[in-house]
Each structure stands twice: as structure tokens, then as C-alpha cells.
C-alpha positions as CSV (number, residue, x, y, z in Angstrom):
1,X,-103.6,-28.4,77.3
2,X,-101.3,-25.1,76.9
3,X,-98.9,-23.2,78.0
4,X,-100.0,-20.9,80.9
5,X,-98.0,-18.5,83.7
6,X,-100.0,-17.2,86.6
7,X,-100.8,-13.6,85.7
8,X,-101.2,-10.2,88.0
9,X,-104.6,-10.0,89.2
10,X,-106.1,-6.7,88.0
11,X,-108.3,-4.6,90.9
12,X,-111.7,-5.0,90.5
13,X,-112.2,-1.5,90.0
14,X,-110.4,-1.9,86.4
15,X,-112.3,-4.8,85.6
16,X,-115.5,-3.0,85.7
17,X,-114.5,-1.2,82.7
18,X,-113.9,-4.1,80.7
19,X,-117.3,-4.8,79.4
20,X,-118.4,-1.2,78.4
21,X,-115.0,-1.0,77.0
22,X,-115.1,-3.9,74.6
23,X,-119.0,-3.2,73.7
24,X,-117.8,1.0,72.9
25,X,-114.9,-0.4,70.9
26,X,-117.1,-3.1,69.0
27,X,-119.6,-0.6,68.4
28,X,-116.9,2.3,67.0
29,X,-115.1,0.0,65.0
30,X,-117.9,-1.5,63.6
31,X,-119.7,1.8,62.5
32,X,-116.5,2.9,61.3
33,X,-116.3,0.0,59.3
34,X,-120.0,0.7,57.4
35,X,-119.1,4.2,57.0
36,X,-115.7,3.5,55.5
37,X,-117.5,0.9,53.2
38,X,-120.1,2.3,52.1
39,X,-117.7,6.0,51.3
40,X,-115.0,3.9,49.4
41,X,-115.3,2.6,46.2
42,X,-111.6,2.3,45.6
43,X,-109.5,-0.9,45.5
44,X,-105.7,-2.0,47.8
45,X,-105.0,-4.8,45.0
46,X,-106.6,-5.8,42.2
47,X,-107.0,-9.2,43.6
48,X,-110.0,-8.2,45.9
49,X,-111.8,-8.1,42.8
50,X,-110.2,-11.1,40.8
51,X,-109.3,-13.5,43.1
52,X,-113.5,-13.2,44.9
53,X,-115.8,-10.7,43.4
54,X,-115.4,-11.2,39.6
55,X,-115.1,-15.1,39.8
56,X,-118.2,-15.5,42.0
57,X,-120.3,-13.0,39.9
58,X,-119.1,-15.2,37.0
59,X,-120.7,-18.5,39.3
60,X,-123.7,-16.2,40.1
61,X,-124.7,-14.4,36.7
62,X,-122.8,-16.2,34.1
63,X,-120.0,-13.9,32.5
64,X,-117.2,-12.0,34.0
65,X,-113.4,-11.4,33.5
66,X,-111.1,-14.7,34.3
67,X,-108.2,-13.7,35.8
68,X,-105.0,-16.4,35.5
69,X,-105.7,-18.0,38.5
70,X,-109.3,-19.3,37.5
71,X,-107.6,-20.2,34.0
72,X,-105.1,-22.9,35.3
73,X,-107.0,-23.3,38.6
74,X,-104.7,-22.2,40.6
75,X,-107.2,-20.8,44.0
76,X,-109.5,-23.0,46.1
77,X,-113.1,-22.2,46.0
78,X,-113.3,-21.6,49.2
79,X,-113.1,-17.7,49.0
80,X,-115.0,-16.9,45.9
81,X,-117.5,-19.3,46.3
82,X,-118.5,-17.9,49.6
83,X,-118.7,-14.8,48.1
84,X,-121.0,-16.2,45.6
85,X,-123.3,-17.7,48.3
86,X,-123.5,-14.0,49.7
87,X,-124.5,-12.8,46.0
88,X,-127.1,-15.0,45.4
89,X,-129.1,-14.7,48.4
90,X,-128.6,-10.7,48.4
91,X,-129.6,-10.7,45.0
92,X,-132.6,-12.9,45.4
93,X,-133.9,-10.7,48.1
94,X,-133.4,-7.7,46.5
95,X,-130.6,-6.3,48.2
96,X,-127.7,-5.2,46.3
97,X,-124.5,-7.7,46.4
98,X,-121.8,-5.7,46.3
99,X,-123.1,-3.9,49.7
100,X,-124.3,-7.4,51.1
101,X,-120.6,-8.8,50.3
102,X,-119.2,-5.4,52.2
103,X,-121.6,-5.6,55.2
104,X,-120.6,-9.4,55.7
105,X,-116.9,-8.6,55.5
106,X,-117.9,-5.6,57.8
107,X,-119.5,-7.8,60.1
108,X,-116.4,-10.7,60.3
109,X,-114.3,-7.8,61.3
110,X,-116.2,-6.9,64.0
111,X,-116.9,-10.7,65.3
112,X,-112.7,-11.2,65.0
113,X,-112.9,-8.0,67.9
114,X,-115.1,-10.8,69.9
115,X,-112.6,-13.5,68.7
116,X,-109.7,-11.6,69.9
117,X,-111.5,-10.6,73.8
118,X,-112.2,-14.5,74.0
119,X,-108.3,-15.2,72.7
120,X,-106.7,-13.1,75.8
121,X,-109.5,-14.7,78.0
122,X,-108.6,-18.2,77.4
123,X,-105.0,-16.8,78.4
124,X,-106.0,-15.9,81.5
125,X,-105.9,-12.6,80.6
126,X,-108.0,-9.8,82.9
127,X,-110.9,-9.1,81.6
128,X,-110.4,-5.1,81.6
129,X,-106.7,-6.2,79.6
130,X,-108.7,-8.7,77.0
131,X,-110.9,-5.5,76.2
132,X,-108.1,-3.4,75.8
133,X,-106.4,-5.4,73.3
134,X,-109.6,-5.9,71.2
135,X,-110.9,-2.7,71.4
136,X,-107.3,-1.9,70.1
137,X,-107.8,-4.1,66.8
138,X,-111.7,-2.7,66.6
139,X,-109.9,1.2,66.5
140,X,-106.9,0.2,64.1
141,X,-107.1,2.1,61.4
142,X,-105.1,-0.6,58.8
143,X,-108.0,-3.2,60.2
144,X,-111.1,-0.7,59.0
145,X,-109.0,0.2,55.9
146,X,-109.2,-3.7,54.9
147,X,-112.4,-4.5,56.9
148,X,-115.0,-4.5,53.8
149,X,-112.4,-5.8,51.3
150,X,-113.3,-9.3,49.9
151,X,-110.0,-10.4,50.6
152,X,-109.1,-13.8,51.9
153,X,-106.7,-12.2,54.6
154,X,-108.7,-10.0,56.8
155,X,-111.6,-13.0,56.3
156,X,-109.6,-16.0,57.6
157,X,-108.5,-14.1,60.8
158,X,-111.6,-14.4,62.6
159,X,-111.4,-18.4,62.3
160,X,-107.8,-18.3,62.8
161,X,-108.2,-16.1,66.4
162,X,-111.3,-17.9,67.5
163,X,-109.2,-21.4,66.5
164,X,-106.7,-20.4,68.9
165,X,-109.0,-19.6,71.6
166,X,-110.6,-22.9,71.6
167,X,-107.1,-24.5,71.7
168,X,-105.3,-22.3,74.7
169,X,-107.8,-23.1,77.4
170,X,-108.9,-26.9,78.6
171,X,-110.8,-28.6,76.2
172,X,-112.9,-31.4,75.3
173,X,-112.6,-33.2,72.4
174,X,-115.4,-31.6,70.4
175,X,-113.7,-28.2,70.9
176,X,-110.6,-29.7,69.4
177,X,-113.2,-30.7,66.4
178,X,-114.2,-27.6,66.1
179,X,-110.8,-25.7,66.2
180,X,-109.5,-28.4,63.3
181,X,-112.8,-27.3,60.9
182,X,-111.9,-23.2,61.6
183,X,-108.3,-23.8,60.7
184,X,-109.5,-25.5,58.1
185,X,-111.6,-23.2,56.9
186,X,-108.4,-20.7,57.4
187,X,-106.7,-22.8,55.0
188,X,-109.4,-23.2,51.9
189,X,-109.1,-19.2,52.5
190,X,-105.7,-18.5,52.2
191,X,-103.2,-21.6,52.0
192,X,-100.6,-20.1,53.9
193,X,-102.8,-20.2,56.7
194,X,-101.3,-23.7,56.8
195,X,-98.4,-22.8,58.9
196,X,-101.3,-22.2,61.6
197,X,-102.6,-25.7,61.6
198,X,-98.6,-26.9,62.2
199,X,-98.2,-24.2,64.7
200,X,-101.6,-25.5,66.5
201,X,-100.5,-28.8,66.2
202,X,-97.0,-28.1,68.1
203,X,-99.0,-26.4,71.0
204,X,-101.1,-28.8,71.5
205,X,-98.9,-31.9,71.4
206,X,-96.9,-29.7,73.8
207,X,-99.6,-30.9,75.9
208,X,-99.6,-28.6,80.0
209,X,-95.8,-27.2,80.5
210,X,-97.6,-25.2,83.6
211,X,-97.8,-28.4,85.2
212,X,-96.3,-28.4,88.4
213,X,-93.3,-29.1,88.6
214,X,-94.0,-31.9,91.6
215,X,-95.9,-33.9,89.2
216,X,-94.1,-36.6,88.4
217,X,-93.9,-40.4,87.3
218,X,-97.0,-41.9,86.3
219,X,-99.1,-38.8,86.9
220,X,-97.2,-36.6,84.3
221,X,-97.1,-39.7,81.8
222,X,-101.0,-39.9,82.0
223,X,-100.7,-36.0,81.0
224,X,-98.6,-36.2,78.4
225,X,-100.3,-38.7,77.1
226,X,-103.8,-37.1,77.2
227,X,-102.0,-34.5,74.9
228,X,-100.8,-36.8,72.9
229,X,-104.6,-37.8,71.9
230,X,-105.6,-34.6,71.9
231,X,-103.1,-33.9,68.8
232,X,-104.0,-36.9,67.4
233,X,-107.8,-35.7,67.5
234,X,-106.6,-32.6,66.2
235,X,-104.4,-34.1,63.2
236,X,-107.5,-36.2,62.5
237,X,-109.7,-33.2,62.0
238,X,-106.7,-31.8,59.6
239,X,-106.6,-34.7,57.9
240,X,-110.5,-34.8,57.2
241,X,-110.4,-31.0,56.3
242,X,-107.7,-31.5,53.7
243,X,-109.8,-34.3,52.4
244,X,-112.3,-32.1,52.2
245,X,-110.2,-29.2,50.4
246,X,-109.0,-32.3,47.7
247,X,-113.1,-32.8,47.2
248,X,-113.9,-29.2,46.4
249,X,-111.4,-28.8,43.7
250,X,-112.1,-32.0,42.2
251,X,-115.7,-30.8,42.0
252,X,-114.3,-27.4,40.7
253,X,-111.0,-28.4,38.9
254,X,-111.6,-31.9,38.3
255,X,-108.9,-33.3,40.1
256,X,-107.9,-33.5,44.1
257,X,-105.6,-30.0,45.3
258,X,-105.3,-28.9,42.0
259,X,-105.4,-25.7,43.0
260,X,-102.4,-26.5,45.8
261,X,-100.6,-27.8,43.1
262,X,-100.5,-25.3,40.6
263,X,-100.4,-22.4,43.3
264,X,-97.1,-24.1,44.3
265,X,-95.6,-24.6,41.2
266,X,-96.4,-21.1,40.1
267,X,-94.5,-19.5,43.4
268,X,-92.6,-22.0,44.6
269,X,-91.3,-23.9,41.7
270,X,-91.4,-21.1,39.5
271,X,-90.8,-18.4,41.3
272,X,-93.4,-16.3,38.9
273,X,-94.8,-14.9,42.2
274,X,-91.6,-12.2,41.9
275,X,-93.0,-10.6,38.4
276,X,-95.6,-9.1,40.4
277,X,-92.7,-7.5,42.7
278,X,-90.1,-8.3,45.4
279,X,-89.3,-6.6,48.2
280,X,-86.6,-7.0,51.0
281,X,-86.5,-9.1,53.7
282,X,-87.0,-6.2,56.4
283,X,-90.0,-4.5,54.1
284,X,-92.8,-6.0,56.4
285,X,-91.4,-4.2,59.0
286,X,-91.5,-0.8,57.6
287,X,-94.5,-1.5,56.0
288,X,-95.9,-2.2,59.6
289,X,-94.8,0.5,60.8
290,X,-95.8,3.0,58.8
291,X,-99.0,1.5,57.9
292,X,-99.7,1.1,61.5
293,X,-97.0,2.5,63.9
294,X,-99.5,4.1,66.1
295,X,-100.6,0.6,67.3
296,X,-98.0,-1.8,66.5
297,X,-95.0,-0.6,68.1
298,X,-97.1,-0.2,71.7
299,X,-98.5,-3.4,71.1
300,X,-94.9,-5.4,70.2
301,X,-93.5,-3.6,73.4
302,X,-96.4,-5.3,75.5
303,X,-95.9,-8.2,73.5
304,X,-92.3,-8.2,74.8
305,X,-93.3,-7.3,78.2
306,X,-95.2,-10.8,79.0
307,X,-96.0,-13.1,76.2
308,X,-92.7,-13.9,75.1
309,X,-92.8,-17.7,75.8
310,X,-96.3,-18.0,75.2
311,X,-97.0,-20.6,71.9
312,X,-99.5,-18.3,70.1
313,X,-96.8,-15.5,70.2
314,X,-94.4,-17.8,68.8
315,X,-96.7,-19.1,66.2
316,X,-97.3,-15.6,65.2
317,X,-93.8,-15.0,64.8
318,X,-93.1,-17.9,62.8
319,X,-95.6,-16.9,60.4
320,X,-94.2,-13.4,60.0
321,X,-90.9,-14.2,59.6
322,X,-91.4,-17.1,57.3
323,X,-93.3,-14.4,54.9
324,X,-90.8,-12.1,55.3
325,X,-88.3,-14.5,53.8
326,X,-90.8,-15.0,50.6
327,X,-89.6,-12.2,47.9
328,X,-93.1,-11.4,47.6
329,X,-94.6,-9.3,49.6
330,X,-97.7,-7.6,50.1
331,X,-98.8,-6.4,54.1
332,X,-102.5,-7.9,53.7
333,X,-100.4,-11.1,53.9
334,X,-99.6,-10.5,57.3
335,X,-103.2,-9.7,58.5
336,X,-104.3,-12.8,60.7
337,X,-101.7,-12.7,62.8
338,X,-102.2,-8.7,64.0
339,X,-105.8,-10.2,66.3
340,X,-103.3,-12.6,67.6
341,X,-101.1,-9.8,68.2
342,X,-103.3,-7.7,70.0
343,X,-104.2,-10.3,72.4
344,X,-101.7,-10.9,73.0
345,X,-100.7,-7.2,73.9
346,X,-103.2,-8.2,76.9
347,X,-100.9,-10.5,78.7
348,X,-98.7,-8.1,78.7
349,X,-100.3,-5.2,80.0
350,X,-101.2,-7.9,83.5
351,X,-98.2,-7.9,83.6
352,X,-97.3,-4.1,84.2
353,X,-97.9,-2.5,88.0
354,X,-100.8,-1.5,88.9
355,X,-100.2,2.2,89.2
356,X,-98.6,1.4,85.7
357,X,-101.3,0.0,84.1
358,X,-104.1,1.9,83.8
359,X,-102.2,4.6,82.2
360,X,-100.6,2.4,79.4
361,X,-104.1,1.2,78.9
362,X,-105.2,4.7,78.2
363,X,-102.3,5.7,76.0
364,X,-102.4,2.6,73.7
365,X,-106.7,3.4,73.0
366,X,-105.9,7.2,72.5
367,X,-103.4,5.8,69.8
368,X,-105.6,3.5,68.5
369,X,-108.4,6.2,68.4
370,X,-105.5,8.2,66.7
371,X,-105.0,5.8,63.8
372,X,-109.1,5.6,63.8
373,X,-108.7,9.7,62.8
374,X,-106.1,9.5,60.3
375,X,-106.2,6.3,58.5
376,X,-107.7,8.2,55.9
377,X,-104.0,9.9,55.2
378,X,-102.9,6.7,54.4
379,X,-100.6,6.6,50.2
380,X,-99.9,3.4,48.8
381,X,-96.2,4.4,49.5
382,X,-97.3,3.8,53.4
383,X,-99.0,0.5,52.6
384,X,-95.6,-0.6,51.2
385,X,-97.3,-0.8,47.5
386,X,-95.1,0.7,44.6
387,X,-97.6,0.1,41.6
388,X,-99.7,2.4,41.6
389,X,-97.5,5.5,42.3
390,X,-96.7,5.6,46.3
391,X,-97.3,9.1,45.8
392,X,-100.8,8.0,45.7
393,X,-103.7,8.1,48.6
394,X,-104.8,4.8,48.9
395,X,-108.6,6.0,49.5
396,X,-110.7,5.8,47.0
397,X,-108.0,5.1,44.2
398,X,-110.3,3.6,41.3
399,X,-113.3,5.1,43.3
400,X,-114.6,7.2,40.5
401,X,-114.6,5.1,38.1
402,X,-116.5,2.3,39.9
403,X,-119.0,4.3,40.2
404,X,-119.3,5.4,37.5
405,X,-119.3,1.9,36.4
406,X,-122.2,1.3,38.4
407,X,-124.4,4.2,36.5
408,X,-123.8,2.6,33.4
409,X,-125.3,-0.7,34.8
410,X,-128.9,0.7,34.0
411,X,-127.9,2.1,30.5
412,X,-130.3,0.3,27.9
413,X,-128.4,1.2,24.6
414,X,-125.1,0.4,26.1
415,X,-123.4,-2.3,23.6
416,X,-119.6,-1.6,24.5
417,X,-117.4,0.4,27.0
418,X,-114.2,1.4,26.8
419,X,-112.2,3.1,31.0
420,X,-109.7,5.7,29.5
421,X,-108.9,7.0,32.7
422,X,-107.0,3.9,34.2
423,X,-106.4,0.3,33.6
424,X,-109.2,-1.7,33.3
425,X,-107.9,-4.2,35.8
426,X,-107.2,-1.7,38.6
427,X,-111.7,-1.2,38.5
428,X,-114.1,-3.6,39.7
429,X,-114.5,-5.2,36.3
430,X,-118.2,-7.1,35.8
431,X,-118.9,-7.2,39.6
432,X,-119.9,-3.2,39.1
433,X,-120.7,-3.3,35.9
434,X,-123.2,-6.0,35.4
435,X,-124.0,-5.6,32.1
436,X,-122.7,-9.0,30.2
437,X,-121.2,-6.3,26.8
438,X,-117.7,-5.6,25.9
439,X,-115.5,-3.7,28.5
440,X,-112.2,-2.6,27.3
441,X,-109.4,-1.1,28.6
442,X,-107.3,2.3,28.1
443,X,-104.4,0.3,25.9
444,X,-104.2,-0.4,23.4
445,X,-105.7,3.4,22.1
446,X,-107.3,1.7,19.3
447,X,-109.0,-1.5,21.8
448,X,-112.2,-1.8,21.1
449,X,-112.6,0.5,18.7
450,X,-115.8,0.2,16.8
451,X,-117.8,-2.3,19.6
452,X,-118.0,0.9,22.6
453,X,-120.7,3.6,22.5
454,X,-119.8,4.1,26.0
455,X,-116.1,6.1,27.6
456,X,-115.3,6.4,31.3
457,X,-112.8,9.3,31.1
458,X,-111.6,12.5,31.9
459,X,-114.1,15.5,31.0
460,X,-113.5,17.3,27.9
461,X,-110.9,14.4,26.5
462,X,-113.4,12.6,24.2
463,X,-116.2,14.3,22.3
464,X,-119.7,13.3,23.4
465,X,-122.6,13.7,25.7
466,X,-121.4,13.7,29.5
467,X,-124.2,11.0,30.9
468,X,-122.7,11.2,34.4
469,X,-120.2,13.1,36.2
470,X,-117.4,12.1,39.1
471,X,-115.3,14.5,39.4
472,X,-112.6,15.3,36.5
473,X,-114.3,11.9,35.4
474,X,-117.4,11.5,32.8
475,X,-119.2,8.6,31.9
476,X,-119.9,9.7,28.2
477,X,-122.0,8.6,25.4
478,X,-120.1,8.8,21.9
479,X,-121.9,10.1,19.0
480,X,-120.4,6.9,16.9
481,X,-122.0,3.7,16.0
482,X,-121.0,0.5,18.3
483,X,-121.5,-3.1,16.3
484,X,-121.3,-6.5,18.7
485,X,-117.9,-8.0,18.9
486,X,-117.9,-11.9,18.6
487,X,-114.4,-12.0,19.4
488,X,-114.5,-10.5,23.0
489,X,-111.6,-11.9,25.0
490,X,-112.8,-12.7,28.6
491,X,-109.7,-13.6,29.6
492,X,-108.1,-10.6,32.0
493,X,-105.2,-9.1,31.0
């Protein structure tokens, strides 16, 4: 139903790689995804906490910040109730839910390395080429960085990429059913991921342009007209879904794409999207770049080299380029499309000589094992984030205090606490905590004061007894009284 171009066919001899190369990438990646996870306490944005973690401990345990989005209901369910479904079952088994909601994330990325093999496959793709460019995204250092982040982003690219593999080989109506509920899915994730479900319309209604061209008259009609159906099938499915996204914030928000609605007005009609920040239209770009220039730029060039007409190419480009013209900018926007980029990177590399190839192959892995090294070098400067400092590593930033955050959850006299080190809304809030008490923030200097016997701060700044050390951090017991405080705003700042 898509467009295809005979390909190269790769020697045998390369193709025998291809499986111990995609199962030695899945494997890498993924472990370096645990270890990175279960090292890193720190946050990229604050809304990895406030847009999924705090809001689904809220469902889950009762109390929890409210950020402005779950205050005007302005985000689908979709994300933060899935993170609650992971909470509850970890928690009812035992298990603790912050390192369940990790290991899931974990575990998506590494499926979206499967996803992104089967993408270049159903491309016709060699087999040794479709390894390459996954084992490429498994090793990418920007993808482990974002891996166990419960973000909607790196989440919705594994039903994006295994979408889009369903829809560029032939097939039957039930894969085109199944495609519709993953881009769905994509959508009640992020919305923007609805420029994917009108790019996979497009391709599809596109129908076969490798038909031959000798095909003619009534033959080609039939053909065109089975595509036809098969976009109607497909817009059917998109219609349900969107039905079903209507039904889930009228169950949450009490009326049909509430949360649609006021997420438009808020960027679109209000253009209140820019107070958090603009940036040029070129910034993705850099940010790309230097985020990621060890993969990217070889991957573009193959890119270049043979999937220029290619629909999931275009689609890809259409999405970046449409974000780049929003003011508002942030690179973990541009994560689903960087699977779909790597594969296709694959159709490319067929498309190099032989003598050519395997040596590209090798250089592109040793760059991706590269960025696998030193992704742990990466500043928020890099990641093309001004506030906090750019100055600043992006590892473990709000690290120390989380957990330290997490020793105070089995303090028994704890009645208030009080982070002097950073803001409040840069830690993992009630999520880490757990503990339903006061938890203010470093300003105003006189917040709280009164309803904290508790002080996350720098050692030797606040007089007390030092209950646990992280660092230049303490989490430190005051030798003051601490009285309830009715008034507590749950409301985030």
C-alpha cells in the first residue's frame, strides 16, 4: 500500500551479522538503560514529574502537588493514568513504584529498538542494515538519557515506530485496525503526535506508487481504489480513537476534549506556551546537534543518501519542521521521530556499495558506542535548556535532594518540610516523598515557617541534627517545634 524502490541486495555474509547485532545492541542499550536509572535521581524538566508522576500518585494515594495543567484540565489522562496503573500494581505487590515506573519506561525503550528493526524491514531494508539502524537508537546516548523518564515523548515513540511499520508493508485490514489504535494511543500521549495520524493517512491514501508503470486502466483503478478503503479503514479507526479520547476526559474532566481544548487555547490562542521560553527557529537543530551529533549527522547523511522520497521520511520532516516553527521549544519534543530516523538511516546504507558499506556500518556503531561513553558529559546548555544554568551537567541535577526526599519517607515525627537547596518544583515533589505533610519550598525565606521540623539543605547552613547526608546536602532535623498547617496550598507554584 506504500511507497517502495527496489533496494541493493546485501551479501549474505553481512546479513549473518544482523541478528547477533540487533540482540548485542538490544541487550547494551537496555542494561545501560537500568544502570542509568537506577544511578540518576535527577530530573530534564520538571514536567516528568508534574505532567505523570505527581498526578498519578495523587490518583493512587490521595494527595500530591497539582500542577496548572491538572487545575484547568488541560492534559489527557492518557499518560498519567498509565503511570498510575503501573503504581498500583507495583505497590500492591510490594515493589517500589518509582523503580517499577523506571523499569517500564526502561523496557518501552528497548521494545521501540524492536519497533525500529521491524520499521526498516517492512522497507525492504536488509536485515544486517535494519540492525544497524536500531542497534544505533539502542546505543544513542540522548535515547538512554530520556529512556526511564516518565515523559510522554520517549513513551509514544514505540507506538508511533511500530504504527508505521504495520502501515509500510501490505496489509490486511486488521493491521490497519491495529495501526489506527497505536497512533491513537500516540495521540492520548502527546497531542502533537497528531500530525502522525495525518501523515499516515497521506501515505496510505497514496495507495502503491511502486506500481509498475505498465499497469494501467482498470487494473490501476482497482488499486487505487483498494487504497482508497484502506484510508477509509484507517480514518475510521481515527475517528473511533478520537471518540475514545472525548470519553476519557469526559470521565476525567467532565466534558468531551476538554483537555484539547484548553491545551489549545493556552498555546495556540494564547500564546502562554512562550512564558516558559522561546527559542529560534534553527534551535532544534543545534540542539540536535550537540545533544546528539555523534549519531545524527551520520544518520541524516544516510537519510539523504536513500530515503529521500520515502513517506515516513517526509512525515518525519514535516513534524520537525512544523515544531521548529512553534516558539516553544524543548528537544524531548522531537523524540519520536529520531526511531523513525534511524530506520530510516537503513535504507540508506543498501543503498551504498558494497565495498562501501560495511565500513560505514562500522563507523556509525563506533559513534554510537561513542555517545553510549560520554552521554554522561552532557550540561543543560547541550540539551538546549537555559533554566537551570547551561553551565549545568544535566546528570543528576536535583539528584541529591530526591533522595534525600526519599529517606525522609520513613521519618515518624516528620509534620513539615521545608528544600532550601533548590526550588521545590525542580524535585520529585510527593511521588518521593510520600508522606501526605507540608512540603515547602526555598522562597519565600519565611514559607512555612512554624509547620517544618524537617530542612533539605546545604550542611552547616541551618542549625540542627544532620539525619542524612548527600553530599554538601543534609536532610536535617530542627530543634524547633512544627504545628499542622490547615491552610496548606496544594496547588504547585
Amino acid at each position: 500500500m506504500l511507497w517502495r524502490r527496489p533496494m541493493p541486495i546485501v551479501a549474505d555474509r553481512a546479513n549473518r551479522f544482523a541478528l547477533p547485532l540487533l540482540i548485542g545492541g538490544l541487550v547494551v542499550g537496555l542494561a545501560a538503560r537500568f544502570a542509568f536509572a537506577f544511578n540518576d535521581d535527577g530530573l530534564m524538566w520538571p514536567d516528568e514529574y508534574y505532567q505523570s508522576l505527581e498526578p498519578a500518585h495523587r490518583a493512587v494515594f490521595g494527595y500530591g502537588w497539582q500542577a496548572w495543567e491538572f487545575l484547568e484540565g488541560a492534559r489527557h489522562w492518557t499518560l498519567p493514568g498509565f503511570v498510575a496503573a503501573v503504581m498500583k500494581l507495583s505497590n500492591a505487590l510490594g515493589f517500589d513504584y518509582l523503580k517499577a515506573v523506571e523499569i517500564t519506561f526502561c523496557l518501552a525503550g528497548a521494545a521501540t529498538v524492536l519497533a525500529v528493526y521491524r520499521l526498516s524491514r517492512a522497507q525492504d531494508a536488509s536485515p544486517f542494515a535494519s540492525a544497524v539502524g536500531a542497534t544505533t537508537f539502542a546505543l544513542m546516548g540522548f535515547a538512554v538519557y530520556v529512556a526511564p523518564r516518565a515523559m510522554g515523548e520517549p513513551l509514544s515513540a514505540l507506538p508511533v515506530t511500530l504504527a508505521f511499520a504495520i502501515l509500510c508493508k501490505p496489509s490486511t485490514r486488521a493491521g490497519l485496525v491495529v495501526a489506527g489504535v497505536l497512533l491513537t494511543l500516540a495521540v492520548g500521549l502527546r497531542l502533537q503526535n497528531g500530525l502522525f495520524c495525518l501523515g499516515a493517512l497521506g501515505m496510505v491514501l497514496a495507495g502503491r506508487p511502486s506500481t509498475p508503470l505498465g499497469v494501467n486502466g482498470p487494473a490501476r483503478s482497482r488499486m487505487n481504489g483498494g487504497a482508497r478503503l484502506d484510508a477509509a479503514a484507517l480514518f475510521g479507526v481515527l475517528v473511533l480513537g478520537a471518540i475514545a479520547y472525548g470519553a476519557v476526559d469526559q470521565l476525567t474532566w467532565g466534558a468531551p476534549f476538554h483537555s484539547a481544548r484548553q491545551y489549545l487555547r493556552f498555546n495556540v490562542v494564547e500564546g502562554r506556551s512562550s512564558n516558559f521560553g522561546t527559542s529560534p527557529v534553527f534551535h532544534y537543530l543545534r540542539a540536535l546537534v550537540t545533544t546528539e551529533g555523534l549519531t545524527m549527522v551520520p544518520v541524516v547523511a544516510l537519510i539523504g543518501l536513500g530515503a529521500r522520497t520515502r513517506p515516513v521520511s517526509l512525515i518525519a520532516l514535516g513534524f520537525f519542521l512544523v515544531h521548529s516553527l512553534i516558539p516553544h521549544k524543548e528537544l524531548r519534543f522531537l523524540f519520536p521521530i529520531i526511531p523513525l530516523l534511524c530506520a530510516q538511516a537503513a535504507l540508506g546504507l543498501d543503498r551504498m556499495r558494497e565495498s562501501r558499506r560495511m565500513v560505514v556500518a562500522i563507523s556509525v556503531l563506533a559513534l554510537a558506542i561513542t555517545s553510549l561513553a560520554t552521554f554522561h558529559t552532557l550540561t543543560f546548555w547541550r540539551l538546549g535548556i537555559k533554566n537551570p544554568s547551561g553551565e549545568l551537567s544535566a546528570i543528576d541535577y536535583g539528584g541529591p535532594e530526591n533522595r534525600l526526599l526519599l529517606r525522609a519517607r520513613s521519618l515518624t515525627d516528620l509534620c513539615g518540610l521545608k528544600v532550601a537547596s533548590i526550588e521545590n518544583w525542580r524535585t520529585g515533589g510527593y511521588a518521593y516523598l510520600h508522606q501526605r505533610v507540608p512540603f515547602y519550598g526555598r522562597l519565600p525565606p519565611d514559607a512555612g515557617e512554624g509547620h517544618f521540623n524537617y530542612v533539605i539543605a546545604k550542611r552547616g547552613s541551618v542549625v540542627g541534627t544532620e539525619v542524612s547526608v548527600e553530599g554538601d546536602l543534609a536532610l536535617i532535623r530542627l530543634p524547633t517545634g512544627c504545628s499542622p498547617d490547615l491552610t496548606y496550598d496544594w496547588h504547585l507554584e
